[in-house]
N, C-alpha and C positions, 0 to 999 in steps of 0.2 A: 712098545713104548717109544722106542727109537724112530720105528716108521712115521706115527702119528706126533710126532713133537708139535704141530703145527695145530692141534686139535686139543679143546679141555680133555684131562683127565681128569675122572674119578678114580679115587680106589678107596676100599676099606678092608685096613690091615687083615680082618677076620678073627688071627689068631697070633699068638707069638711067634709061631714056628712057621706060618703062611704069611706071615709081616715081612720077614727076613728078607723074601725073593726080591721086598723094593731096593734093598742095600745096593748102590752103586747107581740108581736110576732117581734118586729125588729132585734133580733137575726135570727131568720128562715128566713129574706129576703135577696136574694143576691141584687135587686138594686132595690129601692125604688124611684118612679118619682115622684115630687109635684110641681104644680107650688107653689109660695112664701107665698101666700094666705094660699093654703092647708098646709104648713109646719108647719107656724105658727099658726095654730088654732090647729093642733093637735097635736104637739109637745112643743107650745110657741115658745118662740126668739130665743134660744138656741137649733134651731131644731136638730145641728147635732152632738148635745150629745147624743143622742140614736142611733148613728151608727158610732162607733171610734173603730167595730172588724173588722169583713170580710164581713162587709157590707157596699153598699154604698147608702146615698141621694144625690139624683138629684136633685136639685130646681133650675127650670125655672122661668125666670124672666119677660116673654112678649120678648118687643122688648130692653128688657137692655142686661142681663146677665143670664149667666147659672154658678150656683155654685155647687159644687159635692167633696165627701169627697173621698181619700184612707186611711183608717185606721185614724188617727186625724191631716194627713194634709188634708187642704182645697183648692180648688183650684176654681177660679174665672174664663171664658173666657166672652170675648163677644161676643155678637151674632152680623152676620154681617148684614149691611144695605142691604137691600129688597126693590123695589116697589114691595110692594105688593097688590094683585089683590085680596085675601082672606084670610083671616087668618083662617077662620074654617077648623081646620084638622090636625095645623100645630104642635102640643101636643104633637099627635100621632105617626103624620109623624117621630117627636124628637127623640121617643122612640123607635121607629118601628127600627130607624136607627141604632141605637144606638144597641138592642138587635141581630139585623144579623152582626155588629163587633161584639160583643163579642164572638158569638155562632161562630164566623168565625177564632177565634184566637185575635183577636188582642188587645192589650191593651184600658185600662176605658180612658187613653184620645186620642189616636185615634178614640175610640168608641162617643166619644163626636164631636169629629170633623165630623165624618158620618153623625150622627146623624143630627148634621149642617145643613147639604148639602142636606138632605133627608127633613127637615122643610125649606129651602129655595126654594127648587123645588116646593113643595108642594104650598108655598106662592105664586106662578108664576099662581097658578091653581083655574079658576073657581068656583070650587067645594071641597069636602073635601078631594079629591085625585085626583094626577097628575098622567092621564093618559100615557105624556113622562118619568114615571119615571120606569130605569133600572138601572141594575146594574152596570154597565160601567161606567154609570154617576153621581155614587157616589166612586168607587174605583180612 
């Protein structure tokens, strides 16, 4: 993280316990994912006091809300209703989205609206990835 200061980072937390290792490095991340769980345990309540420069957290809320900082505004969407067929995968899918807007130009909340759209598709899918999913049908 140190070497690459100069280069976006991603990361996603993963886990509680694999969240931890970013403790001391939230300067060096450019977007940091967690769902609400991960945020809080390793940052506490006030998760998104350790990212008010040129970094952002994401925290995913399940099937509530997606919260996400620019600099120390905060901004709330919500996520849309899904039948959904499986939830395993859809984290990922979030982020996965989310990182092809930003690398692609476009702004953190466009890149959240992607993101959307790339964990709703995914929700559609059997497995932990949606085979119909292109790029067409998230632009």
């Amino acid at each position: 993280l140190n070497k690459y200061q100069d280069k976006t980072i991603f990361i996603d937390a993963i886990s509680t316990e694999k969240g931890k290792k970013v403790i001391g490095f939230e300067n060096c991340i450019s977007y940091l994912k967690c769902n609400r769980l991960e945020a809080e345990t390793i940052f506490g309540n006030n998760y998104f006091e350790k990212f008010q420069n040129n970094n952002s957290l994401i925290v995913t809320n399940g099937s509530e809300s997606i919260e996400y900082n620019l600099g120390k505004d905060i901004y709330t969407v919500s996520v849309d209703k899904v039948e959904a067929v499986n939830s395993i995968g859809c984290g990922d899918a979030f982020f996965s989205g989310f990182i092809f807007a930003i690398i692609n130009g476009m702004s953190e909340k466009e890149a959240i609206e992607i993101g959307k759209k790339v964990a709703n598709i995914t929700l559609l899918a059997e497995g932990a990835v949606n085979k119909e999913l292109t790029k067409e049908k998230i632009l």
